[in-house]
C-alpha positions in Angstrom: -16.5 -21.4 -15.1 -15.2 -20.7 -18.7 -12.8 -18.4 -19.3 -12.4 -15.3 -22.3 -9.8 -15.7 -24.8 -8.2 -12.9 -23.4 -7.7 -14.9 -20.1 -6.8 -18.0 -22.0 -3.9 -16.0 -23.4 -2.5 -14.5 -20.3 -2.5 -17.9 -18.6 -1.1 -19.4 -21.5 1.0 -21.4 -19.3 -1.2 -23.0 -16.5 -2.6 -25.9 -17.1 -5.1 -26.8 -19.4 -8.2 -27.9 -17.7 -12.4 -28.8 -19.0 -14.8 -26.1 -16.8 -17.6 -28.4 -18.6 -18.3 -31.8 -20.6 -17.2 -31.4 -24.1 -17.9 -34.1 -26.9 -15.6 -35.9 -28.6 -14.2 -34.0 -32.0 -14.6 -30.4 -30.4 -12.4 -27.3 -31.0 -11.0 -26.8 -28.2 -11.1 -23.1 -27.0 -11.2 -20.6 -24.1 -14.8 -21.7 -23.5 -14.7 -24.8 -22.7 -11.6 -24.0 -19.9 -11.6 -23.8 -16.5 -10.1 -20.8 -14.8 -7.0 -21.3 -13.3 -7.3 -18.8 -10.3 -9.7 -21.4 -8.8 -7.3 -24.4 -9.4 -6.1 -24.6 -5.8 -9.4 -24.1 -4.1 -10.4 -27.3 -6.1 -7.6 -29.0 -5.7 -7.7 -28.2 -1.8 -12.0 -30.0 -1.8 -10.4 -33.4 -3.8 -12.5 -32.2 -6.8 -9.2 -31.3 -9.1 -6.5 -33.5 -9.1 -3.2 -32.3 -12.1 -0.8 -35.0 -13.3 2.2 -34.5 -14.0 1.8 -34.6 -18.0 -1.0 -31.7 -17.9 -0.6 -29.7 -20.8 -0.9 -26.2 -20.7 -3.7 -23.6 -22.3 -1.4 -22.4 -24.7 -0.8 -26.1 -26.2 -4.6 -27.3 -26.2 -6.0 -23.9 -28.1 -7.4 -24.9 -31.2 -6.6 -28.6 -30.5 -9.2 -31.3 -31.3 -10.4 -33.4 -28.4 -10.2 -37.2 -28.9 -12.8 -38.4 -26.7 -15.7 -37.1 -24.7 -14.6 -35.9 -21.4 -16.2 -34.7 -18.3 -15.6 -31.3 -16.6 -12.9 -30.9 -14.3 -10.5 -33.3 -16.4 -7.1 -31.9 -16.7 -6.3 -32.3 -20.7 -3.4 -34.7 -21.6 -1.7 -35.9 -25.1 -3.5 -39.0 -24.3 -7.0 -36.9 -24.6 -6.4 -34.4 -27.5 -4.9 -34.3 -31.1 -3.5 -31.8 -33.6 -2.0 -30.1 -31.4 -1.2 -26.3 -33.1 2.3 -26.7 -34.7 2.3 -30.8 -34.9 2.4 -31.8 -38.9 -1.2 -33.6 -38.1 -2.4 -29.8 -37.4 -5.5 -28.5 -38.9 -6.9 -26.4 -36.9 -5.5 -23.1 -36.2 -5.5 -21.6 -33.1 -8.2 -18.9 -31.8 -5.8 -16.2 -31.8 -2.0 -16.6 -33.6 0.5 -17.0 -31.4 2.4 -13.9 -30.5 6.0 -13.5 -31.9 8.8 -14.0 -29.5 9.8 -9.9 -29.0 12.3 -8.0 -30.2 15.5 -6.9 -28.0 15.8 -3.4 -27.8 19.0 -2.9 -26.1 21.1 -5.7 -24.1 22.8 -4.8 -20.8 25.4 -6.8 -19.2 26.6 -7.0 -15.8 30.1 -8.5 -15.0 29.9 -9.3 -12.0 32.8 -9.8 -9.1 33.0 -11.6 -5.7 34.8 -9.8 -3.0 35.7 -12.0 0.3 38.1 -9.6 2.0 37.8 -5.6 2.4 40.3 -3.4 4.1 40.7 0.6 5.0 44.5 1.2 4.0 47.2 3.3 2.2 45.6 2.6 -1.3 42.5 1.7 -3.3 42.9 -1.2 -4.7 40.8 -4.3 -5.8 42.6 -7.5 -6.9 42.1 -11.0 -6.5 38.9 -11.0 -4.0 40.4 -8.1 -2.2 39.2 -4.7 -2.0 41.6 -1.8 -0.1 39.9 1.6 0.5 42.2 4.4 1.1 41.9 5.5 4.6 42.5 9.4 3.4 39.6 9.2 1.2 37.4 9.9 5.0 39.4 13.4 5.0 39.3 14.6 1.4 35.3 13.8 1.4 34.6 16.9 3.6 35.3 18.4 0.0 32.3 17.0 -1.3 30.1 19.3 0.7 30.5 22.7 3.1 28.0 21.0 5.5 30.1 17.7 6.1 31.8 18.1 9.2 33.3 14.8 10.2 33.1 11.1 8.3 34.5 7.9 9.2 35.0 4.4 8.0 35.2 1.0 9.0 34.3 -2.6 7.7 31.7 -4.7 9.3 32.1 -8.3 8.8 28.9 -11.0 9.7 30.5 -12.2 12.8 30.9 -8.8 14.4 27.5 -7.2 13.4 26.5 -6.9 16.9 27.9 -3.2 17.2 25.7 0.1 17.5 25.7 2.0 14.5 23.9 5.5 13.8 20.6 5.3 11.6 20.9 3.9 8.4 20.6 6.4 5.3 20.8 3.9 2.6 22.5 0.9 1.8 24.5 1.4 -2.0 25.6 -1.5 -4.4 29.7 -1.3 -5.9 29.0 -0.8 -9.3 30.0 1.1 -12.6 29.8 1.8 -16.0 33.2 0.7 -18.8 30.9 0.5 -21.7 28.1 2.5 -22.7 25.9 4.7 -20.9 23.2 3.7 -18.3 20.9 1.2 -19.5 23.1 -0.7 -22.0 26.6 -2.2 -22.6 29.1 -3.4 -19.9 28.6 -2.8 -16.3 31.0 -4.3 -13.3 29.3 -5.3 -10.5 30.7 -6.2 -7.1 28.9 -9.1 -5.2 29.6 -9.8 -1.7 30.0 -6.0 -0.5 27.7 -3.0 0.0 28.2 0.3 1.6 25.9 1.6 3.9 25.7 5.3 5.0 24.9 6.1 8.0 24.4 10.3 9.7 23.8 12.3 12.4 24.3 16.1 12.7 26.7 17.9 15.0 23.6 17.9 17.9 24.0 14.3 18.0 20.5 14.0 16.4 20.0 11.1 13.7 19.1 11.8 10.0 15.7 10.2 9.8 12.4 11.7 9.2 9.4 9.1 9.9 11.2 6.7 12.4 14.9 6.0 12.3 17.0 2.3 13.2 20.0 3.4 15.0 21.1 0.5 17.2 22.6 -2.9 17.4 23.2 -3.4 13.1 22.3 -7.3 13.2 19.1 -6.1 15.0 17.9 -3.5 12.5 18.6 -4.9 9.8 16.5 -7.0 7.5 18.8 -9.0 5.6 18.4 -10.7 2.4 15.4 -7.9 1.7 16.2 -6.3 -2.1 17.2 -2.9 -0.8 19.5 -4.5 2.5 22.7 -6.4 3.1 22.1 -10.2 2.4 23.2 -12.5 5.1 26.9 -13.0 3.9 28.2 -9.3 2.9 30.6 -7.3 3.8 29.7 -3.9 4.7 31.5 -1.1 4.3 30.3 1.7 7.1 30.5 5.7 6.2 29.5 7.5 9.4 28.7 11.1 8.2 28.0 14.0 10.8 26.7 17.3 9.2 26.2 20.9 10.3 24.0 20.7 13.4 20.1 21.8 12.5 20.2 20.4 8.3 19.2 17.2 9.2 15.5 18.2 8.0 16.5 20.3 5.0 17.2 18.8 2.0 20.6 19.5 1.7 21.6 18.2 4.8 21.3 14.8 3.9 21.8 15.2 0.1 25.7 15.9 1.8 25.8 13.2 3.7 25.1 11.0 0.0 27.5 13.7 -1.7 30.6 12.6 0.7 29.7 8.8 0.5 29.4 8.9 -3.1 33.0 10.5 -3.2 34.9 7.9 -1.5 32.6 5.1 -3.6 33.8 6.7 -6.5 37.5 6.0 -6.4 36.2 2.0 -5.4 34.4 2.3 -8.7 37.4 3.0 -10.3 39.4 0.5 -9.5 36.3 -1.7 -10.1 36.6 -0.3 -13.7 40.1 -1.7 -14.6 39.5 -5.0 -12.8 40.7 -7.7 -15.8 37.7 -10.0 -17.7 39.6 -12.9 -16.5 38.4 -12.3 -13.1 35.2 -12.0 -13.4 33.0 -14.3 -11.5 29.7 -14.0 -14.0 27.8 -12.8 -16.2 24.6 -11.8 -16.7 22.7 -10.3 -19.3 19.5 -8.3 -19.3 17.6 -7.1 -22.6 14.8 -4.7 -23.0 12.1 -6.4 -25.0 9.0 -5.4 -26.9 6.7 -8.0 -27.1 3.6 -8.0 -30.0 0.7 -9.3 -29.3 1.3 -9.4 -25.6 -0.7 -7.3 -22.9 1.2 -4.4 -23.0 1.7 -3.1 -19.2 3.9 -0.4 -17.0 5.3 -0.2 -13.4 4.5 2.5 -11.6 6.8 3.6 -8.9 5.6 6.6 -6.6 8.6 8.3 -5.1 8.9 10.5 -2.1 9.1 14.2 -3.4 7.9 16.8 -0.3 11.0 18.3 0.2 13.2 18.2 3.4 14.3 14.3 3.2 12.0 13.5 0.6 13.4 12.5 -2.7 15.3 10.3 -5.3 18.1 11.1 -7.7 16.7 9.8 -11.1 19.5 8.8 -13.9 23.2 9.8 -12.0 26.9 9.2 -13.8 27.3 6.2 -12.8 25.5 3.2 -11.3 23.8 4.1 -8.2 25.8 6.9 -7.7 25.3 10.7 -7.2 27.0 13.1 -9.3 24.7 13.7 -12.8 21.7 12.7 -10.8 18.4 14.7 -11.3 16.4 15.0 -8.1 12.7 14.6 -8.8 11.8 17.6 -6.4 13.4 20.1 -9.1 11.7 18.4 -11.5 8.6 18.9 -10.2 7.7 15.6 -9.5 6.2 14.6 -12.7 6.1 11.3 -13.8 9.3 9.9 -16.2 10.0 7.2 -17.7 12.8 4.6 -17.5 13.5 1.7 -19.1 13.9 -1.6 -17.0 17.3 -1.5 -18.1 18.0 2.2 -16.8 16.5 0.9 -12.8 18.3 -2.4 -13.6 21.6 -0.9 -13.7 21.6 1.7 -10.8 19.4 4.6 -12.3 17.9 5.2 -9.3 19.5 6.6 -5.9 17.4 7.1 -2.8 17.5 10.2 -0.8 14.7 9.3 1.2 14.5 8.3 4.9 11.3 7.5 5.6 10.4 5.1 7.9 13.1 2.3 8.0 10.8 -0.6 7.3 9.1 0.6 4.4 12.1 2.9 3.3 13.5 1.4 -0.7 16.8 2.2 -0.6 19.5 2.5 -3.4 20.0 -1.3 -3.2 16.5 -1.7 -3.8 15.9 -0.4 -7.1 19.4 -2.0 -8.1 17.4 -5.5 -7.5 13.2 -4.6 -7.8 11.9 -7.6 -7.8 8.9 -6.4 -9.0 10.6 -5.2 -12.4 12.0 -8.7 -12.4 9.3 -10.3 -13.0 7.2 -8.0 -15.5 10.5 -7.6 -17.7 11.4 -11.6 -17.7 7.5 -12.6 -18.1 6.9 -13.6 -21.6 3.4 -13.6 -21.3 3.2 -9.5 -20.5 5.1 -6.6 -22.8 6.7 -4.6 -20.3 7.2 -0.9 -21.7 9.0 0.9 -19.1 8.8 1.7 -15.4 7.3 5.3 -14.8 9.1 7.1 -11.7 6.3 9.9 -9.9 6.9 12.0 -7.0 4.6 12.6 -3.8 4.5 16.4 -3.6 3.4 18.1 -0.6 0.5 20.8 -1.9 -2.6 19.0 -2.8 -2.9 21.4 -5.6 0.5 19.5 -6.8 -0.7 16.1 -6.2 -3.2 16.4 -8.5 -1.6 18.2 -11.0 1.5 15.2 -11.0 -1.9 12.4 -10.9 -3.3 14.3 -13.8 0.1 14.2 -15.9 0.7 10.3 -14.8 -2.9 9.5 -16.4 -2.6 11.1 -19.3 0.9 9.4 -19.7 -0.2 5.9 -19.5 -3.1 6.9 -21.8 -0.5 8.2 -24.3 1.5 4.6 -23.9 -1.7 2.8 -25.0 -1.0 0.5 -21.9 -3.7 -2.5 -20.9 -2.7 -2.6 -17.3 -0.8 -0.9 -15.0 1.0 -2.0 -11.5 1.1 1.3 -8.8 3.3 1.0 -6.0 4.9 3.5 -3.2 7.1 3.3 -0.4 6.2 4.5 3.5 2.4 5.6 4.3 0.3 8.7 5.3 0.6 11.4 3.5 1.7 10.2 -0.3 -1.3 7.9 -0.1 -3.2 10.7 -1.3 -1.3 10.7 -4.6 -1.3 6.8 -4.9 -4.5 6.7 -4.2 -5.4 9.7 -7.3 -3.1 8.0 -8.9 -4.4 4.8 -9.5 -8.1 6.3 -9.6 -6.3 8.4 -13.0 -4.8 5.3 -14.7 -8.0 3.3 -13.7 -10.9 5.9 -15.4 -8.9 5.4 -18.3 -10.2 2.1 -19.1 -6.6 0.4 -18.1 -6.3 -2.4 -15.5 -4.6 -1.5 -12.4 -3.0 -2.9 -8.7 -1.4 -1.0 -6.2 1.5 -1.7 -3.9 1.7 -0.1 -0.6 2.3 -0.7 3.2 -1.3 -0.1 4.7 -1.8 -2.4 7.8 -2.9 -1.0 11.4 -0.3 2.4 11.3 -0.7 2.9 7.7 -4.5 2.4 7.4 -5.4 4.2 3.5 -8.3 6.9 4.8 -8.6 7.5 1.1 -9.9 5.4 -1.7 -11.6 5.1 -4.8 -14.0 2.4 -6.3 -10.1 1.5 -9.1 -9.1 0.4 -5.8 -10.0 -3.1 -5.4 -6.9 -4.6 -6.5 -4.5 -4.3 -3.8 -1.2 -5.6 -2.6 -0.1 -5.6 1.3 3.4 -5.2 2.1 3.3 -5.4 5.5 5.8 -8.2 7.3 5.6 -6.8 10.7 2.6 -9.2 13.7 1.2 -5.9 15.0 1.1 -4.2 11.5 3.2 -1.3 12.3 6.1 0.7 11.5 9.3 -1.8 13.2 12.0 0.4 12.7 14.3 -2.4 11.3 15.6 -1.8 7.7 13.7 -3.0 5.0 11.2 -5.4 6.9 8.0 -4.3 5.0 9.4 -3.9 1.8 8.5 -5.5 -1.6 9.8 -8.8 -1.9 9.9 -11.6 -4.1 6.4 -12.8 -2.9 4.6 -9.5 -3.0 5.5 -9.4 -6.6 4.3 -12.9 -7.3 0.9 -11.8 -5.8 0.8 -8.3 -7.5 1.8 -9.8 -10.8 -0.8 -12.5 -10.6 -3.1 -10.2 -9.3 -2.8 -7.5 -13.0 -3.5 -10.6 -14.9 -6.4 -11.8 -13.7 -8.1 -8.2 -13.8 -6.9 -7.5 -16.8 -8.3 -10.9 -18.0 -11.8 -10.1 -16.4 -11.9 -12.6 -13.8 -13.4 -11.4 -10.3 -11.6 -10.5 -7.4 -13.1 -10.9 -4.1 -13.2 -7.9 -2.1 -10.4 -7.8 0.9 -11.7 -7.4 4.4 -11.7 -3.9 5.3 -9.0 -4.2 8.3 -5.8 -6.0 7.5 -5.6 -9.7 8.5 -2.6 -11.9 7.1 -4.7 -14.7 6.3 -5.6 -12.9 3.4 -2.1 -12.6 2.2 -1.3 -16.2 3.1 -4.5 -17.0 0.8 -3.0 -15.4 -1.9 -0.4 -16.8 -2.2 -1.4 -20.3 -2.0 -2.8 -19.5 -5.2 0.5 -18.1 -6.6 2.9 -21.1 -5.6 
């Protein structure tokens, strides 16, 4: 089957192959290609076979075909000539070739390993080696009338087979010594994360939906964006609050206040840490990209009060302090730049369930925004933060505002996704039903499975993304388990391209089965 010009454009990179016989001397265009999406299905029947010298879609537009060939042949030098941009060219290509982008604004992130941490006389971080001041557990009760006790100790990844309270978050070391958010020079400890952890005076853990007290190398997922990889250190701050806060929201907003307090006098001493030891570098730029689909994330955020809610744009990276909470801004979408999440704009409050909860780490590494910011085939404009209210009069109000947002950013497709299940799948769902009546291409991202079944749903809906990573499709209770990862973005990704290229996708069964997933992506790899 032949593919639009559209299509042939987003999948400018696949390889080029004849969906028909074409005589020798044709044009080549988008009609006489095969679709890609179907390249593996072929492949898998003997009919398709793809040597190693294929050459892509975006090389054979407008090239002239040597010889007659039959369909199904995959399209080599041998087979085609005047190729666009050799001095033989003279035929153009259907549609010019987009100009590489424009940087906006260029971030970098020095980055700096850390193989020993201690809890001493003074912050310090030299040579590997970071010292936290052991007073710092003391003067944190400052942070917050509520705090009423907090301890800290260092959990290396021989001895992780200790109970620990419920895990609150899990925060990168990082911090700003140029520029603001977003832009210039960030340092960047690898190798060590903190992770907050609470009860209340009652002995009752801070959780809301679900919690993972326990064992730590049995509830966590590690290597997941938003947990502790296999190898770090982990720094532990133990925060009891005032008994009976634990489901107010400023019961655990203290618990982050005092953590963030100690964090910030390890960011300091981040701050003056010499170029010369740094370990690596890496830069990120925000681009615009002509001529490219243009395309934004959508990430629905918790915002129902109690335990629900982020901290959009703090101080410093990941931190607290500056931070907006989305709840008192009334949940209505705004708008970062990939740069802004990339460097620690975002810090979690929430505690939903632990499997599906995206924690502070999380946003610091979205794989998701990863992919749509690096993907020269895409323009990335931004990544558009919403919160789940409570009211349903609010919930459409928020919907409402997100639609006519990505209406106003004159967007061609759109990627919705949202952490946890239940009741903020009413806003996802009138979400994506807002973004989709607008003529604009749209996925959505969410944990559904057996315990998080969608009861709502719209006919925009037929692009969807399964996050769950747990046999019986359920809520596991271990940190980060049924997150997005790496592969769910390579599906979702793929996914926005082909709808927005106009290629059917086959409806999913209507109760979750993980050959489905495994299906899809066989088609990615």
């Amino acid at each position: 089957m032949s593919i639009s010009l559209k299509a042939a454009n987003l999948h400018r990179n696949a390889p080029a192959v004849l969906c028909c016989r074409a005589p020798k001397g044709a044009v080549i265009g988008a009609v006489h290609l095969e679709d890609p999406s179907v390249f593996t299905e072929l492949e898998g029947s003997g009919l398709l076979s793809i040597p190693a010298g294929a050459l892509t879609i975006g090389q054979v537009l407008g090239a002239t075909l040597k010889e007659t060939a039959d369909a199904l042949t995959p399209l080599t030098a041998a087979l085609v000539e005047d190729l666009p941009g050799s001095a033989a060219c003279c035929a153009a290509p259907l549609e010019p070739a987009a100009p590489p982008g424009r940087v906006v604004r260029t971030l970098t992130h020095r980055n700096y390993d850390v193989s020993r941490v201690e809890i001493s006389g003074v912050t310090s971080f030299e040579d590997g080696q970071l010292t936290v001041r052991e007073s710092l557990c003391r003067e944190s009760l400052k942070a917050d009338p509520l705090v009423k006790k907090v301890e800290m100790d260092v959990i290396t990844p021989d001895r992780r087979h200790v109970f620990s309270n419920t895990i609150m978050d899990v925060i990168p070391v990082a911090t700003k010594v140029e520029g603001k958010l977003g832009e210039g020079v960030t340092h960047v400890m690898d190798g060590v994360v903190f992770i907050l952890t609470g009860v209340d005076e009652a002995g009752i853990q801070l959780h809301e939906f679900g919690s993972c007290e326990g064992c730590l190398d049995e509830k966590i997922s590690f290597g997941r964006p938003g947990c502790p990889d296999s190898g770090d250190l982990m720094v532990r701050v133990n925060v009891v609050i005032q008994a009976g806060t634990g489901m107010e929201r400023r019961g655990p907003y203290a618990a982050h206040r005092a953590c963030d307090a100690i964090m910030q006098e390890v960011r300091e001493a981040l701050k003056r840490a010499p170029t010369s030891g740094c370990m690596g570098v890496k830069t990120y730029s925000d681009m615009k990209r002509p001529g490219r689909p243009r395309v934004v994330l959508v990430k629905e955020i918790m915002g129902q009060g109690a335990m629900h809610e982020k901290l959009l744009l703090p101080a410093e990276p990941a931190g607290v302090e500056g931070g907006r909470r989305n709840v008192d801004l009334g949940n209505v979408p705004v708008v970062l730049s990939p740069n802004e999440v990339r460097d620690g704009g975002i810090h979690a409050l929430t505690c939903v369930g632990p499997a599906t909860k995206e924690g502070t780490r999380h946003y610091f590494r979205e794989p998701l925004l990863r992919l749509m910011a690096e993907d020269e085939e895409i323009g990335l404009v931004g990544v558009v933060f919403i919160g789940s209210p409570q009211v349903n009069d609010e919930k459409a109000f928020v919907s409402a505002r997100l639609g006519a947002l990505v209406e106003a950013l004159d967007v061609d497709g759109a990627i919705v996704t949202t952490e946890g299940f239940g009741n903020n799948h009413i806003d996802f769902a009138d979400s994506i039903e807002q973004i989709g009546a607008r003529g604009v291409s749209v996925v959505g991202v969410s944990f559904s499975a057996y315990q998080g079944q969608l009861v709502v749903g719209n006919r925009y809906m037929d692009a969807m993304i399964e996050l769950n990573k747990h046999p019986e499709g359920r809520e596991s209770e271990i940190l980060g388990e049924s997150t997005l990862c790496l592969e769910d973005a390579q599906r979702a990704l793929l996914m926005l391209k082909t709808k927005m290229a106009g290629i059917p996708i086959a409806p999913a069964d209507r109760r979750w089965t993980q050959s489905v997933i495994d299906a899809n992506q066989r088609l990615v790899k």
